[in-house]
C-alpha positions as CSV (number, residue, x, y, z in Angstrom):
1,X,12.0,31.9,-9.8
2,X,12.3,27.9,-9.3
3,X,9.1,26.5,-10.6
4,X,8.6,22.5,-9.6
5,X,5.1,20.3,-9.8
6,X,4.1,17.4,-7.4
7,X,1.7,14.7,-8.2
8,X,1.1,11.0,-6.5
9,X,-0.2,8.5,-8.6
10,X,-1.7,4.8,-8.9
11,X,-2.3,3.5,-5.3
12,X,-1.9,5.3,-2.2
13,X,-0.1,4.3,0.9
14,X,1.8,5.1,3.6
15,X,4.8,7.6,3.6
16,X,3.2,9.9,-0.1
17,X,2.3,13.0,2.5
18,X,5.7,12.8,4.4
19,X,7.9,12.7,0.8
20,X,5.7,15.4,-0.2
21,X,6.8,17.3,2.9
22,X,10.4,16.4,2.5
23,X,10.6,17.7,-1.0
24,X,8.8,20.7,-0.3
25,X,10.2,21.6,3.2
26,X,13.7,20.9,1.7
27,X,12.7,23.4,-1.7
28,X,11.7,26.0,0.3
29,X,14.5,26.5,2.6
30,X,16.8,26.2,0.1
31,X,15.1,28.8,-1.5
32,X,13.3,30.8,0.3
33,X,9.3,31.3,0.0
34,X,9.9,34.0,-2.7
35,X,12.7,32.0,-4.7
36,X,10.1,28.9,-5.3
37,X,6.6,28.1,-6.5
38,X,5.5,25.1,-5.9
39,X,2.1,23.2,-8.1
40,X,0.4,20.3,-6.4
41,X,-1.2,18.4,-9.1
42,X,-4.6,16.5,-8.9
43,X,-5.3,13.0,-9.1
44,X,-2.2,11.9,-10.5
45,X,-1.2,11.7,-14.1
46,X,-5.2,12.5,-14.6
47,X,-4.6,15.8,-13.1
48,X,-1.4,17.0,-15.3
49,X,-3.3,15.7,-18.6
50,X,-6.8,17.8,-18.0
51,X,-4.5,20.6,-16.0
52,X,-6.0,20.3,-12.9
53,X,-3.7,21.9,-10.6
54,X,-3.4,24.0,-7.6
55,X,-0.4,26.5,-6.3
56,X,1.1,25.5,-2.8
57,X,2.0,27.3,0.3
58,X,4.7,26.5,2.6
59,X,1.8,25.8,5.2
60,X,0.8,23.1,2.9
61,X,3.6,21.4,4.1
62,X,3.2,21.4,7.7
63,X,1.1,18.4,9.6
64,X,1.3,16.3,6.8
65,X,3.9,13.9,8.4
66,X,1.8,11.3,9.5
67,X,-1.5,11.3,7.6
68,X,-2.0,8.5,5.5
69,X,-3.0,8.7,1.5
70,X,-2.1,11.9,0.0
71,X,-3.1,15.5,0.1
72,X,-3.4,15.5,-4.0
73,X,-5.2,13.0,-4.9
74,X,-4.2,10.2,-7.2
75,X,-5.6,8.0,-9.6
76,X,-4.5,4.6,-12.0
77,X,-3.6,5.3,-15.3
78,X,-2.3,2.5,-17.9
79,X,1.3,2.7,-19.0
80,X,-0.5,0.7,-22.1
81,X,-2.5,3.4,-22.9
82,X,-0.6,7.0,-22.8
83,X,0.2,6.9,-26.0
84,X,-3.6,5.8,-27.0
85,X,-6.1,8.5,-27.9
86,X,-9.1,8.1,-26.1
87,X,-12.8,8.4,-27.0
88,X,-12.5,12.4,-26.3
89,X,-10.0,12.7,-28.7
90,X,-7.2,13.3,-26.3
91,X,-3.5,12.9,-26.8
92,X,-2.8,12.1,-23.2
93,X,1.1,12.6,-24.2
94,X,0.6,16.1,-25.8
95,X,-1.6,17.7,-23.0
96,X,0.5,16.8,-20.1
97,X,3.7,17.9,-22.3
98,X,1.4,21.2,-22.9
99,X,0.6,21.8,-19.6
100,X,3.9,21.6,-18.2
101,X,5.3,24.1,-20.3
102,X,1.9,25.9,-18.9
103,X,3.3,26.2,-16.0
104,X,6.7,26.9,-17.0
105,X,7.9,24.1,-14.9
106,X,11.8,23.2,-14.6
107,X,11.0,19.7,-12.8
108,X,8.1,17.4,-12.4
109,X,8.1,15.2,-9.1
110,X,6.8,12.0,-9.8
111,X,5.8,9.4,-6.1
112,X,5.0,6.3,-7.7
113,X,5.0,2.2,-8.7
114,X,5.8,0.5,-11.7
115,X,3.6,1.7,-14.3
116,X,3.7,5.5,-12.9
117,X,7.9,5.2,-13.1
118,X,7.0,4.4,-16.7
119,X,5.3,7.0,-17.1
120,X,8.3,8.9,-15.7
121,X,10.5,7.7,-18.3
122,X,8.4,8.3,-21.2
123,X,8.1,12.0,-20.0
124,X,11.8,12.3,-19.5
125,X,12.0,10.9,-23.0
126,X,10.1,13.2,-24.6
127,X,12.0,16.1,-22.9
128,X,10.7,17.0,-19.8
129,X,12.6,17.2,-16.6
130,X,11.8,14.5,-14.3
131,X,12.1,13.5,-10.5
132,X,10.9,10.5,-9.1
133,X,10.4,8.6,-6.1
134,X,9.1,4.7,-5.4
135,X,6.3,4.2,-3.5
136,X,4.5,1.1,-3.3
137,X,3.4,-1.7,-0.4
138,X,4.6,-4.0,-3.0
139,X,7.9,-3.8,-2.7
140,X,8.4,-4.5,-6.5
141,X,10.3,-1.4,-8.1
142,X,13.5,-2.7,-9.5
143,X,17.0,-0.5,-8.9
144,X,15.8,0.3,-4.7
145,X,16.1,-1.9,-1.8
146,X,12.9,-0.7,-0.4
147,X,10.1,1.3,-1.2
148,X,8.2,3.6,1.2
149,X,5.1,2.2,2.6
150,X,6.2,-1.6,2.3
151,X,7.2,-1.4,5.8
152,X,4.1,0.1,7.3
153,X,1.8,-2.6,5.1
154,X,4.5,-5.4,6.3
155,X,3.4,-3.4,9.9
156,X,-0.7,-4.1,9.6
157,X,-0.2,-7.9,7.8
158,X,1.8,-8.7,10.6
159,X,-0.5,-7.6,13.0
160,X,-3.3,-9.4,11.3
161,X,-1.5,-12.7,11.3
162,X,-0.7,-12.1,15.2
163,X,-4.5,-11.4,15.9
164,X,-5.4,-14.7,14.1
165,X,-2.7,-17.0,15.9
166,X,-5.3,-16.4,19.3
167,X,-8.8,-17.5,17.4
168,X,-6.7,-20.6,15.8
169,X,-5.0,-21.8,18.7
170,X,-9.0,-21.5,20.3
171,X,-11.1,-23.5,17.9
172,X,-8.4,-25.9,16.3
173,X,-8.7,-24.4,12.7
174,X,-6.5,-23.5,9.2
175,X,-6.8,-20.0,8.8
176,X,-5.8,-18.4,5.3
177,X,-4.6,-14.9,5.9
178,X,-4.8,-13.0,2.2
179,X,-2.1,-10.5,2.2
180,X,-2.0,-8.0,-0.9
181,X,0.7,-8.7,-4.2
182,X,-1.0,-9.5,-7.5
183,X,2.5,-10.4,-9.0
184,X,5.3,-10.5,-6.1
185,X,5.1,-12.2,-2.7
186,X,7.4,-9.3,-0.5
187,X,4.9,-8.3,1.2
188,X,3.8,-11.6,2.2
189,X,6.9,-13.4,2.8
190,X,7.9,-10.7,5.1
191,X,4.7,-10.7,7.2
192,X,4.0,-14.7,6.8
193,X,7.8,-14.7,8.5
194,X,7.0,-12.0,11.6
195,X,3.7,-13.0,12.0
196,X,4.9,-16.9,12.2
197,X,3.0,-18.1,9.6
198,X,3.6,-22.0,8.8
199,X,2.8,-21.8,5.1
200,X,3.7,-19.1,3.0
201,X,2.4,-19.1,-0.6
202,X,4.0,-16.4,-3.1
203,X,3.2,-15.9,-6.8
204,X,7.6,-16.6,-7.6
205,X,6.8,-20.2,-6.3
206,X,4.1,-21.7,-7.6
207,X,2.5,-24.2,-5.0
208,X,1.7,-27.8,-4.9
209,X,-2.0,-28.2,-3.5
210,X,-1.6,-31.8,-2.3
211,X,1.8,-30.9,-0.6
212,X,0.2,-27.9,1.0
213,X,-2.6,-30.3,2.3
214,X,0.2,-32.8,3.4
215,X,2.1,-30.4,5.2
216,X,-0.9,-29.6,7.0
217,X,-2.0,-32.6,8.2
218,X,2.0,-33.3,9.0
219,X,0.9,-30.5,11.7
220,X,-1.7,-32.2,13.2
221,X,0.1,-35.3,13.7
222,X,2.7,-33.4,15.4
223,X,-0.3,-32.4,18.1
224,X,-0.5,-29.2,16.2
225,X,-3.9,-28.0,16.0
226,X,-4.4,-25.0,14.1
227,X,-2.0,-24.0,10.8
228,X,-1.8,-20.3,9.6
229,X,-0.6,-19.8,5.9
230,X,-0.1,-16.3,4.1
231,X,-1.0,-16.5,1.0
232,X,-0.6,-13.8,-1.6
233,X,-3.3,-12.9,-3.8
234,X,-1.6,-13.1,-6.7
235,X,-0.5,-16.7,-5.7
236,X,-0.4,-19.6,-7.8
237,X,-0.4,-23.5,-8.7
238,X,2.4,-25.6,-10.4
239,X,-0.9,-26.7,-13.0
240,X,-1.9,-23.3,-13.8
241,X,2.2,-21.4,-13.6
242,X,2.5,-23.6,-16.6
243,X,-0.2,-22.3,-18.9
244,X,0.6,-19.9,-21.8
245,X,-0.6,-16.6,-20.6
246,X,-3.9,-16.4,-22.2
247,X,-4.9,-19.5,-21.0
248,X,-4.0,-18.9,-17.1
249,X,-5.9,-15.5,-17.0
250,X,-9.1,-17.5,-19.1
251,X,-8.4,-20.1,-16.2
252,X,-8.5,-17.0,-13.6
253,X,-11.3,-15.7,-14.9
254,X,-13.3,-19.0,-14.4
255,X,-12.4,-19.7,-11.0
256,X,-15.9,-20.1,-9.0
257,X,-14.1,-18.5,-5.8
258,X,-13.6,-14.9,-4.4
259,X,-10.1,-15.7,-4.8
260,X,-7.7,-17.6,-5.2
261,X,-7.5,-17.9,-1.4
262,X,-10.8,-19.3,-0.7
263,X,-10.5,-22.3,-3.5
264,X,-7.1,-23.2,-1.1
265,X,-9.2,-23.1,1.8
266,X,-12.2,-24.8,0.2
267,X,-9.5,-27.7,-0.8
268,X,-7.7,-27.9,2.8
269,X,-11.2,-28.4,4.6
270,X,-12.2,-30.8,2.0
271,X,-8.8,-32.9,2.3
272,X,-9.0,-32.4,5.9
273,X,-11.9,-31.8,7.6
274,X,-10.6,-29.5,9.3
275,X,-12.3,-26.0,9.5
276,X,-10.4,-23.5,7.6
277,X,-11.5,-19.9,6.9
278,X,-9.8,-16.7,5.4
279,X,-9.5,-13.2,6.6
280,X,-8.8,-10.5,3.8
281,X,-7.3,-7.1,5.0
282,X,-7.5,-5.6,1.9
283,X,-6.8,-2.1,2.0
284,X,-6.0,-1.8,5.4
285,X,-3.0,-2.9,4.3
286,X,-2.2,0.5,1.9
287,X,-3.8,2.8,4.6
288,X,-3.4,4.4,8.2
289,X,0.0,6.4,9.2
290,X,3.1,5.4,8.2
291,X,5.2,3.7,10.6
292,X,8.6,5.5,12.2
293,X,10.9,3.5,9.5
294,X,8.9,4.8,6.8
295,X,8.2,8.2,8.1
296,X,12.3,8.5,8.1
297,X,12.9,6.7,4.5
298,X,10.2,9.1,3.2
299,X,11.6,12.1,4.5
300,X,15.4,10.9,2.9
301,X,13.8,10.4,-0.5
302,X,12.0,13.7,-0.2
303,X,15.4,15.6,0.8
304,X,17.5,13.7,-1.7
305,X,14.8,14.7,-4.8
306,X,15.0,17.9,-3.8
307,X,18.2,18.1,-3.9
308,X,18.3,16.7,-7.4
309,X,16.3,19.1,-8.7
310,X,19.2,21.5,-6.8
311,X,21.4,20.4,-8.7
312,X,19.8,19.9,-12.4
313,X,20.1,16.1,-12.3
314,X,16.9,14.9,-14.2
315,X,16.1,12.1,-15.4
316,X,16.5,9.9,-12.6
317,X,14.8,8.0,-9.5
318,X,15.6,8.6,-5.6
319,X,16.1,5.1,-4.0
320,X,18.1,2.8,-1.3
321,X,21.4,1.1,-2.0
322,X,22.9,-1.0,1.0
323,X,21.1,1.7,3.1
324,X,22.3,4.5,1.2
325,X,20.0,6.9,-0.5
326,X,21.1,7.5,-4.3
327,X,20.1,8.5,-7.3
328,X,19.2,5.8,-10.7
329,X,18.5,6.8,-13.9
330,X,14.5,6.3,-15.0
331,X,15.6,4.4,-18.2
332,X,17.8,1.8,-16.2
333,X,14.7,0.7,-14.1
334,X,11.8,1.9,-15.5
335,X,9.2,-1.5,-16.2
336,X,11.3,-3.4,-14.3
337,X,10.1,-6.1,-11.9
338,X,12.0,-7.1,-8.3
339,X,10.6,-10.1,-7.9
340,X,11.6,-12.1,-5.0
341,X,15.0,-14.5,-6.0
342,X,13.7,-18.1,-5.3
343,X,16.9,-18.9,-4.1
344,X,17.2,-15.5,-1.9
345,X,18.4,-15.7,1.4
346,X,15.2,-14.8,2.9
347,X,13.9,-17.5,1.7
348,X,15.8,-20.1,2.8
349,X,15.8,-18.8,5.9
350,X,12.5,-19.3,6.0
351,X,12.5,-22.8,5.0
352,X,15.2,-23.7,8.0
353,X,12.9,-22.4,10.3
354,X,10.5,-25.0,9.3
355,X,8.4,-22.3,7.3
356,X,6.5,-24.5,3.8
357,X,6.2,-22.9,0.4
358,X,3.8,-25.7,-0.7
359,X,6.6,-26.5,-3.6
């Protein structure tokens, strides 16, 4: 008897139920419903450390393709502080090593970002056999060219920026759409390019405020009488990119706006005079179905973990190469950041369409 667990963990988005139902679909008719048990865990690495658990049925499985979050639950849990013993006295470490050998496991499946694929390792590390998979709007996970759910959060920023071109074009105005990435600009530079955004502001190029305010007004000497810029929200100026890292993130801190978005817009009208507001999505961004593409990249990643655990290869992530799904070890990328290449061809083509980075 094949026994595997499942959990989801940090933030949710699109595509978690469909991989789930890839791996599990795949597991079960390999195996047959009395060769397999499979253990959804709850909430994440929360759920394997306090053994919350729950035995699944192939029926689990079904439906699940295009509901958005995830049917276990997830929740954040520091990289920084697994190996710290917290004010209960827990060895985080220890318990989800003790209840994995609980359950009498042969392979944990792991759908996560950056700090949950370090987690990954660290189990793998201390022993356990470990299957992962990389989820995140972000786009950020280094060793895969994409990531399920960046596509269907490119999908909802895009349509954002679309619904704004109408109102500006209307009233004349700067609008600041605030797309999600606290430390890469993906998922903004590939909406702020479909939408047609004509500013693009990304945390891997830090921005000149007076050249964003110039190219602006370069706009509306053209006739142009509106500007849309997507910004990301973890986007930043030349003055502050230069700070030691203590002193940016006091800096931060201080900031008297919502974000940084708003002081941009607060310096545009100001410079200006010409009305500029921001629209947020938020969340909206990291919820909803998934769209076809990631409904199909999903369901690859889900058959191809499977099939790792199939064939006894731990240790290693499920991702894309040149459109080919394959399998990277966890040490190779785990706390690794793909940040987008200043000098990437995206990027340029962006800026021979006309597109400004305020640098």
């Amino acid at each position: 008897m094949k026994r595997i667990a499942i959990l989801t963990s940090g933030g949710d988005c699109q595509g978690l139920n469909s991989t789930i139902r890839a791996v599990g679909k795949t597991l079960y008719n390999y195996y047959g419903n009395d060769g397999i048990e499979i253990y959804g865990i709850i909430d994440g690495y929360r759920g394997l450390i306090y053994g919350e658990y729950r035995k699944m049925k192939p029926d689990d499985f079904s439906g699940i393709l295009t509901m958005g979050g995830t049917i276990l639950g997830t929740s954040r849990q520091p990289f920084k502080l697994m190996r710290v013993i917290d004010e209960n006295s827990v060895d985080k470490v220890a318990e989800m090593k003790k209840n994995y050998k609980k359950l009498e496991l042969d392979c944990l499946v792991v759908l996560g970002g950056n700090g949950t694929q370090k987690t990954a390792n660290l189990l793998s590390e201390e022993g356990l056999n470990v299957v992962s998979l990389p989820k995140t709007i972000d786009n950020d996970l280094w060793g895969t060219d994409k990531t399920f759910g960046f596509q269907s959060a490119v999908d909802i920023a895009t349509n954002v920026i679309d619904c704004i071109h109408s109102t500006a074009t209307s009233h004349g105005r700067v609008f600041i759409v605030e797309v999600m990435g606290h430390k890469v600009g993906w998922l903004t530079l590939y909406a702020g390019i479909a939408g047609g955004a004509d500013i693009i502001l990304i945390p891997e190029i830090p921005y000149d405020i007076n050249r964003v305010i110039r190219d602006i007004k370069a706009r509306t000497d053209k006739g142009k009488n509106f500007s849309i810029l997507a910004v990301a929200e973890g986007a930043i100026s030349k003055e502050l990119a230069v700070l030691p890292k203590k002193q940016k993130k006091a800096a931060l801190a201080e900031m008297k706006y919502p974000s940084i978005s708003y002081e941009i817009a607060a310096k545009i009208e100001q410079a200006t005079g010409q009305e500029t507001r921001v629209t947020v999505p938020g969340h909206f961004q990291r919820g909803g179905s998934p769209d076809p593409y990631d409904r199909v990249l999903s369901t690859r990643f889900g058959v191809a973990a499977a099939q790792l655990i199939i064939d006894k290869k731990y240790g290693n992530m499920v991702a894309l190469d040149n459109d080919k799904v394959v399998a990277v070890p966890l040490s190779k990328i785990a706390g690794k950041l793909k940040s987008v290449p200043k000098n990437s061809e995206i990027i340029e083509t962006a800026r021979k369409m006309g597109i400004s980075f305020g640098d």
